[in-house]
N, C-alpha and C positions, 0 to 999 in steps of 0.2 A: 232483414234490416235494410233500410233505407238510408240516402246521405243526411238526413234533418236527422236520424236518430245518432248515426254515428259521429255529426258534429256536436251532441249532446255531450257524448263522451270522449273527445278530445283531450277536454282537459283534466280528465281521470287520468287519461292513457297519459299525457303529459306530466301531470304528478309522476305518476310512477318512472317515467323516464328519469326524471330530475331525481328523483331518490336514488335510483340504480347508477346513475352516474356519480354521485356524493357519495355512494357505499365501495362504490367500484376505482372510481377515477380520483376522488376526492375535488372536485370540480364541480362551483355552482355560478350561475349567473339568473338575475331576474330582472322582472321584467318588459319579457318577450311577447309580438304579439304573434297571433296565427291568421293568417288570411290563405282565402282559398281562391283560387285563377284557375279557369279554363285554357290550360297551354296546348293542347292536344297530343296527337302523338305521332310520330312522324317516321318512318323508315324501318320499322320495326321497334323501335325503341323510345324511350321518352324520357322528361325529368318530374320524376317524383316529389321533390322538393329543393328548394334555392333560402339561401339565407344570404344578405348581401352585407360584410362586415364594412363598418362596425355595425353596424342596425341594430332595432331590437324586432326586421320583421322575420319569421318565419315564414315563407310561403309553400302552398302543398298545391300541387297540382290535381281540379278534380277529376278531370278526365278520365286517369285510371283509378279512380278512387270510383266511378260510378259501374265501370266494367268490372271490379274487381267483387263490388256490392253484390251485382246482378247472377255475376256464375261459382261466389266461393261463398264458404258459410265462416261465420261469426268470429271461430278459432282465426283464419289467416286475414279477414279485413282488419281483425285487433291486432298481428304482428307484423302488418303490412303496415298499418299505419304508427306501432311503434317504431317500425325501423326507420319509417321516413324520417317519425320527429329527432328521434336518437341522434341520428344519423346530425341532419341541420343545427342539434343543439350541440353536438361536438363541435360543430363549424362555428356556434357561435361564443363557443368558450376560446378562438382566437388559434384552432385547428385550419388552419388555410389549406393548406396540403391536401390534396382529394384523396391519397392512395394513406395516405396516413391517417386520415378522418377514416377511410374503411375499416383499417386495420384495426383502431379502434373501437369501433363500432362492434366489431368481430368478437373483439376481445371481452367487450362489455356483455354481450350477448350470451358467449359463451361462459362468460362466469355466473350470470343469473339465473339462464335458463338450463346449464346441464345437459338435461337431453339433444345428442345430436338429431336429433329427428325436427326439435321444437321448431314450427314455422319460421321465427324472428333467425332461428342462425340460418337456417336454409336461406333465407333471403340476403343474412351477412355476409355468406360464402359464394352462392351463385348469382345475385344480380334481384333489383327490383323486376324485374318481369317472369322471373322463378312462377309464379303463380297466376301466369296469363296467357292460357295454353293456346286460345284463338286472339292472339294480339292482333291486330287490322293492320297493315305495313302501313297506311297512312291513313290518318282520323283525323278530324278538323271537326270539332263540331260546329254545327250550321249557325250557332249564332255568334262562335270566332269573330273577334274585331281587329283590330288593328293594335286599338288602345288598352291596355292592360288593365281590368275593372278587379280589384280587390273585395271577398266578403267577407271580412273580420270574423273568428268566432271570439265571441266576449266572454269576458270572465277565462280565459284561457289560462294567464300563470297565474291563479289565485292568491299564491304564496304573497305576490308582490304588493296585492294590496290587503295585508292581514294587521299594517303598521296603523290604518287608519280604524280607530273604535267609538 
């Protein structure tokens, strides 16, 4: 799989997020949109995603979304990128709290998925970089700017425009 194909499916993997938090949290917001930025990754570590309240943007960082393409298969880029969205769209239900958005996050996780083993909790429990055994202590990719350049994927909350027929 490639980034074009997995921004395909974004907004599958974002449906199902939104359902599992409405089944789980009882909590919905729409709306949102999804943009993607080249933040890179810095000291070992990086951010996977930022939602800036009140907005409606989500942003996903693709840096590690292209290392993660390259050396994992399909199972953990799918629960890598639900945790990220999960994760941002707890933040954007007005979760400000970082350690209490985790907790959350945790708790959703663990109620839908069951299996302690499932990618998305491993990633709940131990950290976005759980599944980035050669993470590069500092990455910058080469065409890094200054200026923050957003690539929207479209059609992302679909729900939100189902009013118009």
């Amino acid at each position: 799989m490639n980034l074009q194909d997995l921004k395909k499916q974004m907004p599958n993997i974002f449906k199902r997020v939104k359902n599992d938090v409405r089944k789980i949290y009882r909590r919905h917001r729409a709306g949102l949109s999804l943009g993607l930025v080249e933040m890179g990754i810095c000291k070992g570590g990086f951010i996977g995603g930022m939602h800036f309240p009140p907005g409606t943007d989500i942003v996903m960082n693709k840096t590690p979304l292209k290392i993660i393409l390259k050396e994992q298969p399909f199972e953990i880029v799918w629960a890598y990128t639900y945790h990220i969205l999960l994760h941002e769209y707890i933040h954007s239900l007005g979760v400000l709290d970082e350690q209490l958005c985790r907790n959350i996050t945790l708790r959703i996780s663990e109620k839908i998925f069951k299996e302690s083993n499932h990618p998305a909790i491993i990633l709940a429990k131990n950290g976005i970089a759980t599944f980035f055994p050669n993470l590069p202590l500092i990455y910058a990719p080469p065409d890094l700017k200054p200026e923050v350049q957003i690539e929207y994927i479209y059609n992302f909350d679909q729900e939100s425009y189902d009013y118009i027929s």
